[in-house]
SEZABA-20777 format. One line per 10 residues: number of its first residue (from 1); their letters; for each residue x, y, z of C-alpha. Coordinates in steps of 0.05 Angstrom, whole numbers, plus 32768, in hexadecimal, padded with zeros to 4 digits. Example, Ala and Ser with C-alpha at 12.3 -4.5 7.8 and 13.67 -1.06 7.14 Angstrom:
residues 2
1) AS) 80F6,7FA6,809C; 8111,7FEB,808F
end
This chain:
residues 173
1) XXXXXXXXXX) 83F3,83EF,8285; 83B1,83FF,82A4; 839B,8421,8265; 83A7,83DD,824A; 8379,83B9,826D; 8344,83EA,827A; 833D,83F8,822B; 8341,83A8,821D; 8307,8398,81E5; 8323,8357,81CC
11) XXXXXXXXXX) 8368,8343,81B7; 8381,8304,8190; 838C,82D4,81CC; 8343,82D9,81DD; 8333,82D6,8199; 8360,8296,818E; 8342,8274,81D3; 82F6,827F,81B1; 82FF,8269,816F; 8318,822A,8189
21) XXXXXXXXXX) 82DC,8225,81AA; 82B4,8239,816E; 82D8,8203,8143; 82C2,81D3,8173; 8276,81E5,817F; 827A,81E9,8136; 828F,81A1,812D; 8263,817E,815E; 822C,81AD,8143; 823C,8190,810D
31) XXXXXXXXXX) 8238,814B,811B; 8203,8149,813F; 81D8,816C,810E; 81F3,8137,80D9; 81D9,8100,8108; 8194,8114,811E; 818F,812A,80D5; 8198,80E7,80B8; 8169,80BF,80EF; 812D,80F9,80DC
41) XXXXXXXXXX) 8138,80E5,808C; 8142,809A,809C; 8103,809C,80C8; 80E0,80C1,8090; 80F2,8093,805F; 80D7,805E,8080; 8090,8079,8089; 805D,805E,8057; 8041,8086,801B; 8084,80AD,8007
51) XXXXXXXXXX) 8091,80AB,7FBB; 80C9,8095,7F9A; 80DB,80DC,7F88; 80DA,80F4,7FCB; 8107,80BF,7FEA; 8138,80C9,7FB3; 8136,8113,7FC8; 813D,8105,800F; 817B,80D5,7FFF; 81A1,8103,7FC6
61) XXXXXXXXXX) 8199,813E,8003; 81AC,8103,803D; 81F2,80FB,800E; 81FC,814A,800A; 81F2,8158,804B; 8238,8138,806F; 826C,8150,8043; 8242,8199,8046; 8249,81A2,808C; 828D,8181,808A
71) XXXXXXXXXX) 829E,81BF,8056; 8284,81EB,8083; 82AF,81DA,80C0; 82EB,81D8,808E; 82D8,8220,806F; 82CA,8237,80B5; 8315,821F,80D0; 8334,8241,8096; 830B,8280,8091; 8316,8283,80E6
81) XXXXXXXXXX) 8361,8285,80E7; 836A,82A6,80A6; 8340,82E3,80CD; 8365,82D6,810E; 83AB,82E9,80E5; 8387,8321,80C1; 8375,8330,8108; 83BF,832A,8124; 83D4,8365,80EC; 83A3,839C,80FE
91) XXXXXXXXXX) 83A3,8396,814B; 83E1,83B1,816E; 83FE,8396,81A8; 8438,83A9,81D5; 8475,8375,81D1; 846D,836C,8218; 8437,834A,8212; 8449,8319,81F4; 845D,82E5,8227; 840F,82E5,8239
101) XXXXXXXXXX) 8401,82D1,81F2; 842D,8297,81F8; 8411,8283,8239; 83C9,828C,821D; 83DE,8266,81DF; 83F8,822A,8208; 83B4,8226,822B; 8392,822A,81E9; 83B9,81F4,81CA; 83A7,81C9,820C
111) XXXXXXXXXX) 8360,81E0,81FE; 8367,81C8,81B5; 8381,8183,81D0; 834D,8176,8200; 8313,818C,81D0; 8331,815F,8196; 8332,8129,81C2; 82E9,813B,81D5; 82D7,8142,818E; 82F6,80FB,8180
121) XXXXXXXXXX) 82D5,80D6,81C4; 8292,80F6,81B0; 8291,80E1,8165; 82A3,8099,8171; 826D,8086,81A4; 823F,804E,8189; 820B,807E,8172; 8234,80B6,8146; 826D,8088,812B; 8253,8078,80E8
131) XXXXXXXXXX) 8240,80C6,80E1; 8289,80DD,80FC; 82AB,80AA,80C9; 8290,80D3,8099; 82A9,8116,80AA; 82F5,8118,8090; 8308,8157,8089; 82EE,8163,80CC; 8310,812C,80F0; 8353,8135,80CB
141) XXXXXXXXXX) 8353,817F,80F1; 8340,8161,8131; 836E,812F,812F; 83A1,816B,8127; 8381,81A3,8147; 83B8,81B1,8187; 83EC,81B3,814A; 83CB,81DA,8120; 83B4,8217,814C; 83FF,8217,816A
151) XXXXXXXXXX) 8413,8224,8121; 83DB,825A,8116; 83F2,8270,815D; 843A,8277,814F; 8423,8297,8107; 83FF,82C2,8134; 8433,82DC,8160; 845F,82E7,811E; 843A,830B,8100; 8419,8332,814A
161) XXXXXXXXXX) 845F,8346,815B; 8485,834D,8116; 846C,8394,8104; 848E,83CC,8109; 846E,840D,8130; 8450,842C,80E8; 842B,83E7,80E4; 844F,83CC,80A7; 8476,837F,80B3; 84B8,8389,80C8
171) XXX) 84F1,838A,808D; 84BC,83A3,8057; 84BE,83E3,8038
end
């Protein structure tokens, strides 16, 4: 056991703590970005001696610039847990461990709850409402975030503790 824990580089509930983490800097990043973005072009439009040209240029990037970043926190979700279960078959872990992967993926779940509802208090302030209306893909996986990294959790653990010693899944050949 103390092999185990001097020799620790990283293991999946770390990993599954800080990419909850990352998710969320990612979508606030995200938003806030979006916001201060749009105030910059809409106080740049309104400056005298900007052609035409340029203001539709400023306004066909404005419309682009939302739904990009709202791509990106979608791509980064999937591309994070699809990495994290990648993860989960490589690294081995003894089976008694895992009863402190469940209690580690309780406390991330929590973590996902309380950063959701962060997410959510933070987007509808006066200020960042019209800008967080506008990012659905992110808000759908906020609004579901505790459920969704149980399920990558428990997807996790399955796949964590369903190999067999010669690191092949269990009832395959």
């Amino acid at each position: 056991m103390r092999n185990l824990i001097k020799n620790k580089r990283g293991d999946i509930p770390s990993l599954l703590i800080s990419l909850v983490v990352i998710l969320f800097a990612v979508g606030i990043a995200s938003m806030l970005f979006s916001k201060v973005f749009l105030d910059v072009t809409a106080e740049i439009k309104s400056q005298p001696g900007f052609s035409n040209n340029t203001i539709n240029t400023i306004e066909k990037v404005e419309g682009k610039t939302i739904p990009l970043l709202d791509y990106l926190f979608f791509f980064s979700f999937i591309g994070i847990f699809i990495g994290l279960i990648i993860s989960s078959i490589y690294i081995d872990v003894h089976p008694a461990l895992m009863i402190i992967f469940f209690i580690v993926l309780i406390i991330t779940v929590v973590l996902a709850g309380i950063f959701a509802n962060a997410f959510t208090e933070i987007g509808e302030q006066t200020e960042l409402l019209s800008t967080y209306n506008q990012f659905r893909l992110t808000k759908m996986i906020m609004n579901h975030f505790g459920l969704i990294v149980f399920a990558v959790g428990i997807l996790t653990i399955i796949v964590l503790y369903g190999k067999t010693k010669g690191g092949g899944m269990g009832g395959m050949p």
